[in-house]
Every structure is written in C-alpha cells, then in structure tokens.
C-alpha positions, -999 to +999 in steps of 0.1 A: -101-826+883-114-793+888-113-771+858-119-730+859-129-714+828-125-677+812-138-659+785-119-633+770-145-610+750-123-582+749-104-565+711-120-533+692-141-554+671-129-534+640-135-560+617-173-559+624-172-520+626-199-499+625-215-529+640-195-523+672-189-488+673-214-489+702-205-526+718-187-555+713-189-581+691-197-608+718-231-587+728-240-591+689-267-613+683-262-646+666-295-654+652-316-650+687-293-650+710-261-628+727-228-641+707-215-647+743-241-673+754-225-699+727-189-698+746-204-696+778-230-727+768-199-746+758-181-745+791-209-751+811-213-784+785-176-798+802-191-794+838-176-759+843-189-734+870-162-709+884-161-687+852-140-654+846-149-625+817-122-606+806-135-576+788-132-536+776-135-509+805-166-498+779-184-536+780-174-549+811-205-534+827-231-541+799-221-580+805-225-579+838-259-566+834-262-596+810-250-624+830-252-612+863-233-636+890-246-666+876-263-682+903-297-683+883-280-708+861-260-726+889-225-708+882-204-685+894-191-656+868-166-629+880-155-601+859-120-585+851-115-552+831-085-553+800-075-522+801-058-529+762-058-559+743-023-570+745-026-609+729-047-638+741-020-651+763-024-619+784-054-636+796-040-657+820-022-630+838-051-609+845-066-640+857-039-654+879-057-646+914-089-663+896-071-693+880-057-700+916-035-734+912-066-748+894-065-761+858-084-731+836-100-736+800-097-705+779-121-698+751-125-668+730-157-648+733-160-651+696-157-686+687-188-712+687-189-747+683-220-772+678-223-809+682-209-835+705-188-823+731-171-857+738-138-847+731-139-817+749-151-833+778-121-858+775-095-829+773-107-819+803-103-853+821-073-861+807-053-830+801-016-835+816+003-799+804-014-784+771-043-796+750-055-776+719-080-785+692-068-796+658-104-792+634-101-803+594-103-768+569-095-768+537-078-732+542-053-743+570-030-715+557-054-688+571-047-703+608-028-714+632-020-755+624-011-782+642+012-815+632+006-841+658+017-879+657-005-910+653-007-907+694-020-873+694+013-857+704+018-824+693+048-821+666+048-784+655+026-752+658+028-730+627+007-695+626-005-688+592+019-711+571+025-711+535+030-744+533+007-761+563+019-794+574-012-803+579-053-796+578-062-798+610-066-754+624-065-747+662-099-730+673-102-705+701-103-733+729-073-745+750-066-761+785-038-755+805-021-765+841-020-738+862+018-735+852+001-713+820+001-685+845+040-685+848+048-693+815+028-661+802+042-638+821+078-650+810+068-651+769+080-617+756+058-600+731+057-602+691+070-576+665+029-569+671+033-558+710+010-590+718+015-623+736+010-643+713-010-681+724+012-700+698+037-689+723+023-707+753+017-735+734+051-736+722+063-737+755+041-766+764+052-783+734+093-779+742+084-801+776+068-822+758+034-819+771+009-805+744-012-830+728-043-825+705-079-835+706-092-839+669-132-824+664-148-849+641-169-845+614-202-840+632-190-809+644-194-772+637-170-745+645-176-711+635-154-682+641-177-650+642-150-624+639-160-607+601-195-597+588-197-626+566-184-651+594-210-634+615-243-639+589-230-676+583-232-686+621-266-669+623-281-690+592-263-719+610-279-716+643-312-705+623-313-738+606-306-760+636-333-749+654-355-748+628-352-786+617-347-796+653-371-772+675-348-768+699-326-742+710-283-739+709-271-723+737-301-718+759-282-711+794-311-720+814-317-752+795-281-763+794-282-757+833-307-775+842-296-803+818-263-801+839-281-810+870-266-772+877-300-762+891-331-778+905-366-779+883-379-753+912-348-729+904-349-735+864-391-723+868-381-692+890-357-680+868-376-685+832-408-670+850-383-642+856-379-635+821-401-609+798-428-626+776-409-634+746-403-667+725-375-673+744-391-681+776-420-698+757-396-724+745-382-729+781-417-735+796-420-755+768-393-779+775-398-784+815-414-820+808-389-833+787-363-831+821 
C-alpha cells in the first residue's frame, strides 16, 4: 500500500519564544541536529518517499534550503505555505492535491520518537480507516487519551480529561485513508477557531474504523514543544549517541539503510557536505552497509 507522508512544522512557536523570534522551532537544533530531521528520519523508517512540508510564509523557504527536493537522500519533498495555523486537521486540506487518493501519514514537525519502529511499520500495512498511537504516561490528563478494547479497537478519544480512562496519550503521528481529506473539510472549527485532530479521529471512530497501535516500552517519545521538553530531548539524543556511537536521525544514513540510494549516491552526497563531525561519522559508517 502506498503511503504519502506530511510534516506540518508550522505554529508561532511562542512557547519556545525568544528562541523563535527568528525561526521555527523545527529548525532548532536538538543536540546536533535540525529538530525536523527526527520527523522526517521516522517516515523515511516506514518506507516513505513522496513527502509534503506544511509550514509559515517566513520558514517555508529556510527548509527548503535545508532539505532541498530530496533526491540526495532518495525522496521526494514538496512544500506548501500555511498562511495561519488554523488546527492540525487543516493539514489535510492544504494537502489534498498532494495526498491524491493515496493513504498519507501525518506527523508533527515537533514530535520525535526513538526505538523500534515495528509497530509503525505495521500501522502502515495494515491500516483500514484511522490508526493513532496510544503511548503509557503517567500524566494522561495533560493529553489527548485513548480507551481501546482488548482487540485494539478504539472506544473513546478524550482531550485533556480530568478523569482519563486510560494511560495510554496519542502522540503527533496518525494514518488515514484518503477519505481524511473529506472529512476535514466537513469538521467545523472549536470555540478556539481550529480543526481540531480529535475531530477526525472522532469521525473515524463513529464508522467504526480507528484502531490503536500501542508503543512499548523500548520506546522514546519526546514532544519538543517547551524549553524544558526541548533540553530533555537534546540530553536524550546526547546520551544515545554517546553510549552507542551512532547517530539518530542521520538522513543520509537512514537512506542508504532504506536501500533509498545506492553506496555511489550515499558517497556523492556526504563528500558534498562541509568538513564537520557530521560527515566524518558518515564516511565512517560506509563499511558497515
């Protein structure tokens, strides 16, 4: 099945502000590296290549100059300006000529996730409707939280509850059909003037196909969207590397990993690069593929 992906690394970044008074969050670095390479790593993790950036009028040009088109790593990346951030749902509108009948994987620009990718990779395989992600917090109250049956079937979505029927949190990853495209531009918007994702999933849930893919234990999701959120990932990534020597979210790595480039490709675009660690570590690697 062939799956699209999209990024959407738009919002003011006010949380994080003075940080972004200049640009966004997702061009902050975690540890060594663009925040926007760990979203972008994970989707090209599930096998995905056609990928769309939804961003500011302001950023929209300083990722392009980023990323480029992609082909270096064996992708294809478009771009697509959000005038206003008007709710994540509001994604899958601007995307609709992108998205094109195709199933789509949304991900938020700001939301990284380490470990085994198995379930992901499953969702994508097996998604009929609506998957989310249901990962164990022991705050489920500050998020939105799923209930979901012994099967995996989706029983309730509650945003921020009191009284959380369960543990499990939804990150910033969900698949959809390509009916998501119709049903967002038919959800009105909250009391806040945004279309709202619980919405979507709602509707998915009322035909009674959103399911849930549980993130076990030897996974790491970390939401980068405050100061403190932001420092933690860093000393995450920091750490990882460290103990292991390799590098999270190394795009030309992951690439060639992915059988999304050749050997001859992966060596002309790291010989490309500036002398810096980072291409020292990918010259390094070459014989391990």
């Amino acid at each position: 099945m062939t799956t699209k992906g999209i990024i959407l690394a738009g919002g003011s970044g006010t949380r994080l502000y003075p940080t972004t008074a200049v640009f966004s969050k997702q061009l902050q670095p975690v540890y060594d590296k663009p925040m926007i390479y760990y979203p972008l790593s994970t989707l090209m993790l599930g096998g995905i290549r056609d990928i769309l950036i939804i961003s500011t009028p302001e950023d929209t040009p300083n990722f392009s100059k980023l990323l480029g088109d992609g082909s270096h790593w064996g992708i294809n990346l478009q771009y697509i300006v959000q005038h206003a951030p008007k709710g994540i749902a509001e994604a899958f509108i601007y995307g609709a000529e992108f998205i094109d009948g195709a199933q789509v994987c949304l991900i938020l620009g700001d939301n990284l996730f380490y470990g085994k990718l198995d379930f992901f990779r499953n969702a994508l395989q097996n998604n009929d409707g609506g998957t989310v992600f249901g990962y164990r917090v022991t705050n489920p109250e500050s998020y939105g939280v799923v209930e979901f049956s012994s099967e995996g079937k989706v029983l309730s979505i509650d945003e921020k509850p009191s009284k959380p029927k369960s543990n499990y949190a939804i990150p910033g990853l969900y698949i959809f059909d390509s009916n998501v495209v119709d049903i967002s531009k038919n959800i009105k918007p909250s009391q806040r003037g945004e279309l709202e994702i619980t919405e979507v999933q709602k509707a998915y849930l009322a035909q009674g196909k959103l399911r849930v893919e549980l993130m076990g234990r030897g996974l790491a999701w970390l939401d980068t969207g405050t100061p403190e959120n932001l420092l933690e990932a860093a000393e995450f990534i920091a750490a990882i590397e460290k103990r292991q020597g390799r590098k999270i979210a190394c795009l030309e790595e992951v690439a060639l990993g992915m059988n999304f480039i050749s050997k001859d490709d992966y060596l002309k675009s790291v010989n490309a690069l500036p002398n810096c660690s980072y291409r020292d570590y990918c010259l390094r690697i070459i014989d391990d593929f």
